[in-house]
NUMITI-81274 format. One record per atom (N, C-alpha, C): residue in one letter; x, y, z. Coordinates in steps of 0.1 Angstrom, whole numbers, plus 2048, in hexadecimal, padded with zeros to 3 digits. Layout:
<recs>
aXYZ ...
</recs>
This chain:
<recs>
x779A31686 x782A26684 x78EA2668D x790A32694 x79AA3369A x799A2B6AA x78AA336AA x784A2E6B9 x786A1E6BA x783A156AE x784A076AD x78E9FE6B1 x799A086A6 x7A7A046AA x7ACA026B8 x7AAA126BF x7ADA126CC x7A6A086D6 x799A026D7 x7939FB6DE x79C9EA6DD x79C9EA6CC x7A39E16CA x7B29DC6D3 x7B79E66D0 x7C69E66D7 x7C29E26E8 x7B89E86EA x7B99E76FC x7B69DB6FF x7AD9D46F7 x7A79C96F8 x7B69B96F8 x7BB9BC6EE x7C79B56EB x7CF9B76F7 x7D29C16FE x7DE9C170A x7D79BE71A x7C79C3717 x7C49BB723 x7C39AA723 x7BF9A5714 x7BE994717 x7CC995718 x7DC996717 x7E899371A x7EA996729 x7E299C72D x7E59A273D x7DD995746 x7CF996742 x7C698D74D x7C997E74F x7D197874A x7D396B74C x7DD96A758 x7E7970757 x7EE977763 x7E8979770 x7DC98176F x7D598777B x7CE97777F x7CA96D776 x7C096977C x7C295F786 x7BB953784 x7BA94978F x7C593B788 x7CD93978E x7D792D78A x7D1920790 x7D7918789 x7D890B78F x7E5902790 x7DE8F5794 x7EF8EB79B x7EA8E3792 x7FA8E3789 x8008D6786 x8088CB78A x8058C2789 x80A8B478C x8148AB785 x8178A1789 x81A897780 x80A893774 x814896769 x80788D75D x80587F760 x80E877765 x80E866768 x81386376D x80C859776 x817850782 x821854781 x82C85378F x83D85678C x83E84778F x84384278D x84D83378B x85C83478F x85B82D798 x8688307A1 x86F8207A3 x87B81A7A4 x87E80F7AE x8848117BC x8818047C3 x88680B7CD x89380A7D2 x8978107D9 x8A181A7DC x8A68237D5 x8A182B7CD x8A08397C5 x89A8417C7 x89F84F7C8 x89885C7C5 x88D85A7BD x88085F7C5 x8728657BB x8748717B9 x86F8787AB x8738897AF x8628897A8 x8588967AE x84B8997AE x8508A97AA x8498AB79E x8458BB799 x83A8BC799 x83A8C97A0 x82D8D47A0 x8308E079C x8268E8796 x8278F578F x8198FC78B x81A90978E x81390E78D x80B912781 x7FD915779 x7F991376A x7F192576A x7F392F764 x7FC935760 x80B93776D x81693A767 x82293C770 x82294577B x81D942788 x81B94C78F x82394C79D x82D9577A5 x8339557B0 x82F94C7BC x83493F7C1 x83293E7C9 x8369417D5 x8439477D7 x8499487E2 x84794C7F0 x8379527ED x8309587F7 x82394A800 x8269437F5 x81A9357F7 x81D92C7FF x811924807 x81391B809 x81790C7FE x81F906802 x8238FC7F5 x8218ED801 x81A8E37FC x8198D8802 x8148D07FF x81E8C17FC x8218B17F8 x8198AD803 x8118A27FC x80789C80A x80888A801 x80288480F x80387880B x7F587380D x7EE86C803 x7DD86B804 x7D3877808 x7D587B814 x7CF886815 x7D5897819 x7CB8A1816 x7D58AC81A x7E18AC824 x7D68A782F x7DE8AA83E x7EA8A183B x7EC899836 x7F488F837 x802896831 x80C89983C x8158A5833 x82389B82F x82789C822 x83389881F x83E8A581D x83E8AF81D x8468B881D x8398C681C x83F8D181F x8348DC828 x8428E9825 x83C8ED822 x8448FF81C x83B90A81C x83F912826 x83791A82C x83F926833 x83B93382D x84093D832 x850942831 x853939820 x86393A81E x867931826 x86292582D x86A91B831 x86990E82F x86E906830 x86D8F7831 x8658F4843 x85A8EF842 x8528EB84E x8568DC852 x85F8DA858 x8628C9853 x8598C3867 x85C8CD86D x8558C5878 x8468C0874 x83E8C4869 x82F8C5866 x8338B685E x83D8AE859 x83E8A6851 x835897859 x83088C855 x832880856 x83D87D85C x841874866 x85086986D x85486385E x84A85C856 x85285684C x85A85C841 x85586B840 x85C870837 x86987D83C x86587C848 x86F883851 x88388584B x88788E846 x89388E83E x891887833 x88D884829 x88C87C820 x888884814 x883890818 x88189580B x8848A280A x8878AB7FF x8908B77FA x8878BB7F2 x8848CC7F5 x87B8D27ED x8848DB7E5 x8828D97D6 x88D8E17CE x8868EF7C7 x8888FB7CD x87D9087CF x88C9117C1 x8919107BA x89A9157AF x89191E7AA x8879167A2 x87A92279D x86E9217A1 x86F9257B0 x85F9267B7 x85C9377B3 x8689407AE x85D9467AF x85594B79E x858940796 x84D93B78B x84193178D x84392D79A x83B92479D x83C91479F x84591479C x84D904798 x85990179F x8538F57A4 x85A8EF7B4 x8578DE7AB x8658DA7B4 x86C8CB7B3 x86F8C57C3 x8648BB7C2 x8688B37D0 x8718AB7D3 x87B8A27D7 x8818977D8 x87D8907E3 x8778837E2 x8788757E8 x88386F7E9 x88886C7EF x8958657F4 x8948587F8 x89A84C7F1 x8998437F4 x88D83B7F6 x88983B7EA x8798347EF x87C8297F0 x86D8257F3 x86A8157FF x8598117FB x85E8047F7 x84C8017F4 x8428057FC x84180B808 x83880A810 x83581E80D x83D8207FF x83A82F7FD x82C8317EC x82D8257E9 x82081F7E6 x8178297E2 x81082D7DA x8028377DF x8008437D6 x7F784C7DC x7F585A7D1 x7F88617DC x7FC86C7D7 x8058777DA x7FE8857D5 x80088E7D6 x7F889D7D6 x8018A97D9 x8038B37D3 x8088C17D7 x7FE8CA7DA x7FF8D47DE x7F48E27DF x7FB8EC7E3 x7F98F97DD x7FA9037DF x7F290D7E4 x7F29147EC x7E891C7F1 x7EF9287F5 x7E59357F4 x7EA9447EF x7DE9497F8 x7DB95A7F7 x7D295F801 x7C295A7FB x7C895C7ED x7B695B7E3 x7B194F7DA x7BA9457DD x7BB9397D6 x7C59277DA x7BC9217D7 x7C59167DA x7C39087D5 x7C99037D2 x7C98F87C7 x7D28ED7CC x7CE8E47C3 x7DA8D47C1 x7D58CD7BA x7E18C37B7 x7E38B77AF x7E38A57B1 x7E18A17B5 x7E28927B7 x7E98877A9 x7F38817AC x7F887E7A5 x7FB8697AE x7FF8607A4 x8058547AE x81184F7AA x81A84B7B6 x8258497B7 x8268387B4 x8298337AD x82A8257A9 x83A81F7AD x83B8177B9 x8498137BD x84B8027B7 x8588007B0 x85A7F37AC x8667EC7B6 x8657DF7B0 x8767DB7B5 x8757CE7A7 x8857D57A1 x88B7D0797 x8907BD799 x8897BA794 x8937AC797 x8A07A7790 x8A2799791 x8B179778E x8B3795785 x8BB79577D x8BC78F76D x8B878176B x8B177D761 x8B177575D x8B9767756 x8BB75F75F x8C475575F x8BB74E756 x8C1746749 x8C273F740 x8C9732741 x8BF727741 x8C771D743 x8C2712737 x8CD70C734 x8C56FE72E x8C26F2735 x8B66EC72E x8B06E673B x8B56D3731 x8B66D5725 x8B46C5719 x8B26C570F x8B26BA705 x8AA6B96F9 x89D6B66F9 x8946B96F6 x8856B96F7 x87A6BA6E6 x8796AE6E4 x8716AF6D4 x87B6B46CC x8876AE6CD x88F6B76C2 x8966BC6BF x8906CC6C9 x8966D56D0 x89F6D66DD x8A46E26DD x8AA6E66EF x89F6EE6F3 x89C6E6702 x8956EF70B x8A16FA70D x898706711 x89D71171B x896714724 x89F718737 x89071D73E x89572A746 x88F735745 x89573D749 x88D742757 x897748761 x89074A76E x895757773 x88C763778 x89176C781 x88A76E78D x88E773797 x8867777A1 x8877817AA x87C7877B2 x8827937BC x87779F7B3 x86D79E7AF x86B7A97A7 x85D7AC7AF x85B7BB7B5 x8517C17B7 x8467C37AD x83B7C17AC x8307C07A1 x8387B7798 x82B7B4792 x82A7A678A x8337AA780 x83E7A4773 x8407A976B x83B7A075F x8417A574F x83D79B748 x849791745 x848788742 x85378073B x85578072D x85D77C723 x858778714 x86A77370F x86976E708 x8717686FC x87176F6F2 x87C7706ED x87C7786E1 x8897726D4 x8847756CA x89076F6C1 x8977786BB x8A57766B2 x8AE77F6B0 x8A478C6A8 x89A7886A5 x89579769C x88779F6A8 x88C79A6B4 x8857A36BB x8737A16BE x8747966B9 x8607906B7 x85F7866C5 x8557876CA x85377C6D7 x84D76D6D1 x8567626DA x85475A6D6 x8497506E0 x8417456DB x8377416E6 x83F73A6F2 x83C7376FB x841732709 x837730713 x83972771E x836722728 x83B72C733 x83073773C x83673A749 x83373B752 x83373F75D x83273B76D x835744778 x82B74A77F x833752788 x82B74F794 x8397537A0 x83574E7AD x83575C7B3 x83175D7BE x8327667C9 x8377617D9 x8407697DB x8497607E9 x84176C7F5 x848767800 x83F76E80B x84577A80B x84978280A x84D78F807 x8467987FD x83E78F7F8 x8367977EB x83B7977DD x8487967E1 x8507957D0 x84D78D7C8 x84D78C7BB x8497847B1 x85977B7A9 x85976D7AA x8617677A1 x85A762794 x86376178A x85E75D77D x866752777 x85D74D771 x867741766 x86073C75B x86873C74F x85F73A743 x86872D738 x861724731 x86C718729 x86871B71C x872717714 x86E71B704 x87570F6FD x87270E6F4 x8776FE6EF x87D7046DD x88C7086DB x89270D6D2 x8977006C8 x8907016B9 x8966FB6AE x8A46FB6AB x8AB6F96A2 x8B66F6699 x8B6706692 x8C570D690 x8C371868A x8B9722695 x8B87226A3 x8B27316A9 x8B97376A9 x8C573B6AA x8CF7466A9 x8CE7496B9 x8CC75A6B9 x8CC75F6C8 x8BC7616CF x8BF75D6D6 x8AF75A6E1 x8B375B6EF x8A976E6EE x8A57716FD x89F772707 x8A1770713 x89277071B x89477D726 x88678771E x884795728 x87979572D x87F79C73A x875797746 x8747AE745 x86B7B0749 x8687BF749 x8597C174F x8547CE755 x8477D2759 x83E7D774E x8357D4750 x8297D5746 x8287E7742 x82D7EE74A x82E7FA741 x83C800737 x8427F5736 x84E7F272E x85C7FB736 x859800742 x85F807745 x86F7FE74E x8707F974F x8787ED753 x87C7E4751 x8837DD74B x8897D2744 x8987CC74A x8977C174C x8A47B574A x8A77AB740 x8B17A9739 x8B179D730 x8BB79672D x8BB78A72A x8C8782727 x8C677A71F x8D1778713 x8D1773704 x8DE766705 x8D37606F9 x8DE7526FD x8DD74E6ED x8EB7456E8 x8E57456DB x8EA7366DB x8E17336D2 x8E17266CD x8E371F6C2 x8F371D6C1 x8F57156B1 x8F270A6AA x8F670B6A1 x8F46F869A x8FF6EF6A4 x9086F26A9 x9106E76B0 x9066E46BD x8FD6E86C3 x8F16E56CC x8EE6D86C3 x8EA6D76B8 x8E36CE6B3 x8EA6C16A9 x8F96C56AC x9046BC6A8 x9056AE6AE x90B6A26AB x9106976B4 x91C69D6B6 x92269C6C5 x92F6A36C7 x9366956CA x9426966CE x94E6866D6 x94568E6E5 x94A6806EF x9446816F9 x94F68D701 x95C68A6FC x966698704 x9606A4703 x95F6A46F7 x95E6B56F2 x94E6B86FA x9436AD6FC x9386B0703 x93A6B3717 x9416AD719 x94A6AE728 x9476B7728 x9596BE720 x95B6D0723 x94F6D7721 x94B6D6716 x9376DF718 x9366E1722 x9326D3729 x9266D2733 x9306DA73D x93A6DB73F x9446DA74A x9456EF74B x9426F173C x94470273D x934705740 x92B6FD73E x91E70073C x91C702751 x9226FA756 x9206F6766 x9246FF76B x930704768 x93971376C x93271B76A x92C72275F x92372C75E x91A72E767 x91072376A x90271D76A x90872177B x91271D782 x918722791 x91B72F790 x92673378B x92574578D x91674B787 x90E74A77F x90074C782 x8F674E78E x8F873F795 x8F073D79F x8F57477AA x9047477AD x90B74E7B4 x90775C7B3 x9057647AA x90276F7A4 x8F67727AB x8E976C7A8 x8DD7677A9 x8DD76B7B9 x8E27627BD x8DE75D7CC x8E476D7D2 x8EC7757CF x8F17817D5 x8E67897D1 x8E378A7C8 x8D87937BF x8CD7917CE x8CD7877CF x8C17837D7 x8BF7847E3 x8CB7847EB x8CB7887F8 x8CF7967F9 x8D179D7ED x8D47AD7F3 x8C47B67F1 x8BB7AC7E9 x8AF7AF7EA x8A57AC7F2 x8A67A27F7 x8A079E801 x8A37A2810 x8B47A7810 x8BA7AC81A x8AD7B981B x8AC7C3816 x8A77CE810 x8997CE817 x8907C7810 x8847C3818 x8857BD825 x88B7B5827 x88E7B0837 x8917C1842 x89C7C383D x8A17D4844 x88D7DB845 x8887DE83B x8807E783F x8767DD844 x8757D2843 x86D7CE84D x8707CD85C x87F7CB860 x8807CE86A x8827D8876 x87E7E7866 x87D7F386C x86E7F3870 x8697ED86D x8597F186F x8567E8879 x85B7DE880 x8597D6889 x8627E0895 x86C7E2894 x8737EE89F x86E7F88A1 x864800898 x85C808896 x84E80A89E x8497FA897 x83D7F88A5 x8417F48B1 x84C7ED8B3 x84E7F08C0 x8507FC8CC x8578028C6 x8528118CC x8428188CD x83F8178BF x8308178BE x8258138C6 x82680A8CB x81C7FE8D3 x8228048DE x82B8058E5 x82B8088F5 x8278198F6 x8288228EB x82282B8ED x80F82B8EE x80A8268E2 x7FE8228E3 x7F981C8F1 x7FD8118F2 x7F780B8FA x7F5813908 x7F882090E x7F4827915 x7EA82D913 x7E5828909 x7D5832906 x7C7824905 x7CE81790C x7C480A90F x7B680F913 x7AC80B908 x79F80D90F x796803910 x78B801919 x7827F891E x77A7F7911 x77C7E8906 x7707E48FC x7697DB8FD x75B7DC8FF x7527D48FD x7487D48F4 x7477CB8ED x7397BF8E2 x72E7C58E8 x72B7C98DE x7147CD8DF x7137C08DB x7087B88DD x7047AC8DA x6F87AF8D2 x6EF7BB8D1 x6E67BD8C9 x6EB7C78BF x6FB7C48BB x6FC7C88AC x7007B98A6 x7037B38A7 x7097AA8A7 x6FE79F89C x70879D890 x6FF790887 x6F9782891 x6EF78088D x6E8773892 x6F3765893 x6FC76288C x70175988D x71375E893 x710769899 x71D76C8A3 x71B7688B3 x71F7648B5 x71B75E8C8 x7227628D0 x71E7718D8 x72977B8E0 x7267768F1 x7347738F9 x72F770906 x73B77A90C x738778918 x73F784922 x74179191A x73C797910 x73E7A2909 x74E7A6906 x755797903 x76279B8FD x7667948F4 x7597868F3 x75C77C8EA x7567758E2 x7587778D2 x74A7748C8 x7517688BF x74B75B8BD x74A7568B5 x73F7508A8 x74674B89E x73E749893 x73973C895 x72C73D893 x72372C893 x71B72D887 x719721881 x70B71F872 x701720877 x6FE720880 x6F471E888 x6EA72D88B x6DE73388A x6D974088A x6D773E89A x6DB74B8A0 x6D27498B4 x6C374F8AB x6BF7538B8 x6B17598B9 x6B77688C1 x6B27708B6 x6B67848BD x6AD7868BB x6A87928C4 x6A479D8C0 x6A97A78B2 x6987AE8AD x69A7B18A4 x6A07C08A9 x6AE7C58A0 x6B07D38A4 x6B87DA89B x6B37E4899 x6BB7ED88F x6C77EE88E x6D17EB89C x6DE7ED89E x6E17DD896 x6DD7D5897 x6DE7CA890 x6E67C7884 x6F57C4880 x6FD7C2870 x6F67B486D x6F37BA85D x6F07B0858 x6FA7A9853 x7087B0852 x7197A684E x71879F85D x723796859 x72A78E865 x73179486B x72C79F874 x7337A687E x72D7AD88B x7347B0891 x7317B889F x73A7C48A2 x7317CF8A9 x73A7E18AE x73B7DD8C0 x7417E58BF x7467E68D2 x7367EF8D0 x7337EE8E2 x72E7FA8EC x7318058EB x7408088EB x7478148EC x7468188DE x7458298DF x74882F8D4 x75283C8D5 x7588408C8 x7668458CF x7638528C2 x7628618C7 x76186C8BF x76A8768C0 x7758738C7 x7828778CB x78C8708D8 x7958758D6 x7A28728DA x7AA8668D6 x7B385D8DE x7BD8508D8 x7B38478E4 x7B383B8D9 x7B08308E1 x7B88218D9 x7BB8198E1 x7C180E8DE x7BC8048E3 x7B97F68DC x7B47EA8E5 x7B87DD8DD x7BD7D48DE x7C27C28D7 x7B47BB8D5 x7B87B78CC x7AB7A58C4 x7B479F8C5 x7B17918C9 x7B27868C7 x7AF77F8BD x7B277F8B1 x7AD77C8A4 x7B37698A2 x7B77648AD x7BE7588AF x7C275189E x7C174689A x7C373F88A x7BA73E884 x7AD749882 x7A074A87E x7A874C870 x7A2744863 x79D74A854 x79D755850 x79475A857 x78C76684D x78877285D x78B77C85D x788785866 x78D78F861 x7857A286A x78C7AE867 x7897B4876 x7947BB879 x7957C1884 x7917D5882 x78F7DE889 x78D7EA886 x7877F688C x7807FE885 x77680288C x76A80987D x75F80E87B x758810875 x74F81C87B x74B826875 x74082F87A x73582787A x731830888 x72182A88D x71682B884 x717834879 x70B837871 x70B82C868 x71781F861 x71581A85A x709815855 x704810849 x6FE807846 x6FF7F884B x6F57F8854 x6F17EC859 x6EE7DF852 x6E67E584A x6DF7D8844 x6E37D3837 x6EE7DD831 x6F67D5826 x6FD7CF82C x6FE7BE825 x7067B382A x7117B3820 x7137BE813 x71E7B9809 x7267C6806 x7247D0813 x72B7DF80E x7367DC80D x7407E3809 x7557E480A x7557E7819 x75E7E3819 x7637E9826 x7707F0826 x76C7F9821 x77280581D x771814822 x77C818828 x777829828 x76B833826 x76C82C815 x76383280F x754831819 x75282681F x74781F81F x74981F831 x75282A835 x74B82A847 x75A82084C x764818841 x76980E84F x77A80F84B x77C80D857 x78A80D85C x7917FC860 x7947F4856 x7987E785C x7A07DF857 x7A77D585D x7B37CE859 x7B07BE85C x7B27B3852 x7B07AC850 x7B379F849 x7AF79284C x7B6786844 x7A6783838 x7A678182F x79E77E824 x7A0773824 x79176A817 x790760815 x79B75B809 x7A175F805 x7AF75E7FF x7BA75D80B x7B875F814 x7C675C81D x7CF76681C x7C9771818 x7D277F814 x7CC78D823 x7DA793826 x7D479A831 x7D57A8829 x7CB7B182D x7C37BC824 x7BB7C482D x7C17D0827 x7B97DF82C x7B57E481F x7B07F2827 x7AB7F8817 x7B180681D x7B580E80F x7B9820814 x7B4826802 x7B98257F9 x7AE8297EE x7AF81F7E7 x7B381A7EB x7B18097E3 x7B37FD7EC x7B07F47E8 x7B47E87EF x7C37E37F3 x7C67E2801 x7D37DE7FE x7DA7D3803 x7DF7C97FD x7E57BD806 x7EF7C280D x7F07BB814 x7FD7BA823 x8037B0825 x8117AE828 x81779E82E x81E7A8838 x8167A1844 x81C7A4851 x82779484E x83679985B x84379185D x83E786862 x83578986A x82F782874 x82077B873 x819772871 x80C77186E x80377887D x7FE78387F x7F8784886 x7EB77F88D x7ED77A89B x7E27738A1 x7DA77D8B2 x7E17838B1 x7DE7918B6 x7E17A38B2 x7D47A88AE x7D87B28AC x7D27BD8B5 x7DB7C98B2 x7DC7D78BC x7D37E08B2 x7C77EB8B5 x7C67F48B0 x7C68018B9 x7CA80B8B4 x7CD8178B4 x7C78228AE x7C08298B2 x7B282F8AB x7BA8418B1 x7BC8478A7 x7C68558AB x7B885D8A5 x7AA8618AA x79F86B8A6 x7A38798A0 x7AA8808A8 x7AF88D8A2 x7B688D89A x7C088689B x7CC881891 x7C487A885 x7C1875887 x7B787187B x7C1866874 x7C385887A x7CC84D878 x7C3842883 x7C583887C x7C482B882 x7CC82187D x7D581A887 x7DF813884 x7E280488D x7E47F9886 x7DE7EB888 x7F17EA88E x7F17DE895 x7FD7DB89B x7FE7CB89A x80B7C4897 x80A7B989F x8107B28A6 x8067AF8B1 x80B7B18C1 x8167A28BF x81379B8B4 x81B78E8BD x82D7928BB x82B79B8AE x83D7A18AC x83E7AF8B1 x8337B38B5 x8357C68B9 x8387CA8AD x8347C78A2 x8327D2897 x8287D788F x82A7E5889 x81F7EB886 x8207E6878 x8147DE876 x80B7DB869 x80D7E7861 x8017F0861 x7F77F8857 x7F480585F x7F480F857 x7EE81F85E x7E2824857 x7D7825856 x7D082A852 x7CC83A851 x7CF84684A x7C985384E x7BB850846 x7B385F84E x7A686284D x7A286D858 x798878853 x797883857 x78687D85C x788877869 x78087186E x77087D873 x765877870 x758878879 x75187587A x74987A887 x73F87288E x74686C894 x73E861898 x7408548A4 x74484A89C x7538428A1 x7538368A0 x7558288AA x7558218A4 x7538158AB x75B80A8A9 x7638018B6 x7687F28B0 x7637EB8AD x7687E18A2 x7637DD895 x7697CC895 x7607C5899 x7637B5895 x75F7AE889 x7617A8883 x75C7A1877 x766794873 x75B78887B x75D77D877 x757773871 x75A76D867 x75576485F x760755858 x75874B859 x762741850 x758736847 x765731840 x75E72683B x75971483B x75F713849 x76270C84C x76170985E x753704865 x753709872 x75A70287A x7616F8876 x7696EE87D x7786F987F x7796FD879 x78C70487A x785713882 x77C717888 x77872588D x77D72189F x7817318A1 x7877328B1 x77D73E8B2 x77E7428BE x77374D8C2 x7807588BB x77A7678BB x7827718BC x7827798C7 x78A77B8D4 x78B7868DB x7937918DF x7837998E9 x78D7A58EA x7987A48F8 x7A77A98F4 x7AE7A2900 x7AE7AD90F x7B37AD914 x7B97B3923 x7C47B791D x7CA7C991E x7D77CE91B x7DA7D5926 x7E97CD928 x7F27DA931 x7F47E492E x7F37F2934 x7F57FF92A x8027FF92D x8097F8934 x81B7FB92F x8247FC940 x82F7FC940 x83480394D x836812949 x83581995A x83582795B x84182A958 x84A81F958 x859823956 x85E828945 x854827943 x85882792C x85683992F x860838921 x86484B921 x85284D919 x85685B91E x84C85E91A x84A86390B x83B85F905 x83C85F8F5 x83286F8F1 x8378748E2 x82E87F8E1 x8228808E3 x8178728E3 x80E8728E6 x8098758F5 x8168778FC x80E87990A x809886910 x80F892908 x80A89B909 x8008A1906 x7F78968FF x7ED89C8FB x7DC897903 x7D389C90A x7CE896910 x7C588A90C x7C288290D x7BA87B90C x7A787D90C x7A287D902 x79187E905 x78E874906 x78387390E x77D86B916 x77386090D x773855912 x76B84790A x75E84F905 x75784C8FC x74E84B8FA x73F83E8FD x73D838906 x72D82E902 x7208318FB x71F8308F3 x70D8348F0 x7088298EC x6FA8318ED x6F18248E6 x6F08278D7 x6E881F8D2 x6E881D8C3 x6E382D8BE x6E98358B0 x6E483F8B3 x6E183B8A1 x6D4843899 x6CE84788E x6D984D887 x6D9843878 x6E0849870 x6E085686A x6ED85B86B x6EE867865 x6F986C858 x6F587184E x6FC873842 x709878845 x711871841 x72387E846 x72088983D x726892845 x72889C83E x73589E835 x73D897834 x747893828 x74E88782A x75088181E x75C87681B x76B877812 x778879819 x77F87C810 x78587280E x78486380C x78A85B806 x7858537FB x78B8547F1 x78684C7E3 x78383D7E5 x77C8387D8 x77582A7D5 x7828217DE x77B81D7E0 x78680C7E1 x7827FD7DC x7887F57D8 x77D7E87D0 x7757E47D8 x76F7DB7D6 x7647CF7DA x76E7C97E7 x7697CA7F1 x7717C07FE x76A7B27FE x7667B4806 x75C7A180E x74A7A680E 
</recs>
């Protein structure tokens, strides 16, 4: 009995000991962070049982590993290893790293910070992470309440706000907090923001009636209450109705006045970062464009109803030619360059003129040929940027994403960084940089045309243009130190399975 005990006892202090010894893992955010913008995001990570990290590597990435948003390594802050976008912008708060529990700061977010986000820690005998998504809003303006008449009886009300990043909801509500039915409406302006407006038609006796405008995860809200007495529904003398109208006008002006500031300090806001990103690619592009390479059109990949001449210029006809049959052949409405590119920087312009429907890019050579309805997606071999049959311009990175270039682009720049593992669209007619794609690129890829419309009367050809690589006089950029690898041409080469894909689903494209 004794022996028992004793086994007993050992048994009890080693299960309190081995959880300690064993293998930990990374915690994350439980759910989206929700942020507006221009506010601090703060991201926790921590270790599952409590274990030192101060010896670890500790590292915020953006979409994928490599992609570094803050880098702690060796007792330091690694900030040269960071992304340019996130460069000073964020603060690693290490108080109790060595329980394992670290606090990031984002500083100042910006819609274009968008996305999922990831920590990892890594040790000599283990290494782990979390993925988590950063959801960025923009709050719009209060809701102005106005009366619009008598209507059946009643007073109309119509209430309007605008400026709001993601859709919100609208609703009416009465003094005991219940939603009331309504008429509503929302627009989208070229900046992507969402305006709203909604009318409600108030009886005799409503008392107080509000209209909240807020985001569908209830996490944001604006509102404004207006109340409405029996003297609304009184005969008044025409004096006493004057002064009404006359305090009703005064309001209804310092409102608008209100409004209209609300609106230009938001719009100021988006205009600023858009004009950072257009000053941006301007530097951008004159560094690229030193890496100009010779592209030319295979004509035997090329759909039957694409008609390629001098191998720089393909248009769409209803009409089928007569080809040869050939494996290299897409059965989508598109065409690859000759050239294929398995390292180093290359850059070259489309002419994408006031075509509908087109995607510019590049795609691995192994693709599936003969599906005419894949995504054109990462997932799925492609790298491309584009105007849809919606009139919406769209890439994909783990999801589908719309874009409003400042500018409507009618020539675009691509920029194919292999090692780097980025491709990044430009447009040439403002010098600004569109869209950056990462990906931990292989195999062979290829430039990527795809045009199609609905309508053959409004079709222009698409071509590939002639680029200056720049004057010798421009300072020199970090890209120049690095050598350049040499073009690749081949011929059509037999599909081969990748050996990995690290980018997730993306929806249904074209």
């Amino acid at each position: 009995m004794e022996y028992l005990q004793t086994f007993i006892w050992v048994f009890v202090q080693l299960s309190l000991v081995l959880p300690s010894t064993g293998q930990w893992q990374v915690m994350g955010p439980a759910k989206p962070v929700q942020v507006v913008v221009g506010e601090d995001a703060v991201f926790s990570c921590f270790l599952s049982p409590k274990t030192s990290a101060e010896a670890m590597e500790v590292r915020f990435f953006r979409d994928q590993f490599h992609a570094v948003v803050h880098l702690y390594r060796e007792g330091t802050d690694q900030r040269y290893m960071q992304m340019p976008d996130y460069r000073w912008r964020t603060e690693l708060l290490k108080d109790s790293i060595g329980e394992g529990y670290v606090l990031l700061r984002l500083k100042k977010v910006t819609l274009s910070d968008t996305g999922l986000y990831g920590c990892g820690f890594i040790s000599q005998n283990n290494d782990q992470e979390a993925i988590w998504e950063l959801q960025v809003s923009g709050l719009g303006s209060v809701p102005l309440v106005s009366i619009m008449g008598y209507v059946d009886g009643g007073i109309q009300l119509l209430c309007k706000s605008s400026g709001w990043f993601l859709q919100p909801t609208v609703k009416w509500k009465d003094p005991l907090g219940h939603d009331l039915p309504s008429d509503s409406k929302v627009n989208v302006d070229r900046q992507g923001l969402f305006d709203v407006e909604t009318s409600l038609i108030v009886q005799e006796n409503a008392g107080s009636v509000s209209c909240s405008i807020q985001y569908s995860d209830q996490s944001r809200e604006v509102e404004s209450r207006v109340w409405i007495t029996e003297a609304f529904f009184q005969p008044v003398p025409w004096r006493l109705l004057s002064i009404l109208l006359g305090v009703f006008l005064s309001v209804l002006c310092v409102g608008v006045i209100c409004l209209t500031i609300s609106l230009w300090k938001l719009k100021g806001k988006i205009w600023a970062e858009l004009d950072w990103r257009r000053k941006h690619g301007v530097a951008e592009l004159r560094k690229v464009r030193k890496h100009t390479v010779e592209v030319t059109l295979d004509p035997e990949t090329a759909h039957p109803q694409l008609y390629i001449s001098d191998l720089k210029t393909v248009c769409y006809r209803n009409i089928h030619q007569e080809v040869t049959c050939s494996n290299k052949r897409f059965a989508r409405k598109c065409v690859v360059a000759s050239q294929g590119f398995q390292a180093g920087k290359h850059y070259w312009e489309v002419d994408v003129g006031h075509n509908e429907m087109w995607c510019v890019g590049v795609c691995r050579d192994d693709v599936d040929r003969k599906e005419a309805y894949v995504t054109l997606s990462p997932n799925n071999g492609y790298w491309v940027f584009g105007l849809d049959r919606e009139h919406q311009y769209r890439t994909f990175k783990t999801r589908r994403i719309i874009l409003s270039p400042r500018t409507p682009p009618t020539r675009v720049g691509v920029f194919l960084d292999y090692e780097g593992g980025a491709i990044s669209f430009f447009n040439v007619n403002d010098q600004s940089l569109i869209d950056t794609l990462t990906h931990q690129f292989e195999g062979l890829l290829r430039p990527y045309i795809q045009h199609y419309v609905n309508d053959e009367k409004n079709v222009t050809p698409i071509v590939i243009c002639p680029v200056s690589p720049g004057s010798e006089k421009e300072a020199p950029s970090d890209t120049d130190n690095l050598e350049l690898s040499p073009q690749v041409t081949t011929p059509f080469l037999s599909r081969v399975v990748p050996r990995g894909n690290h980018t997730s689903h993306s929806p249904s494209g074209h």
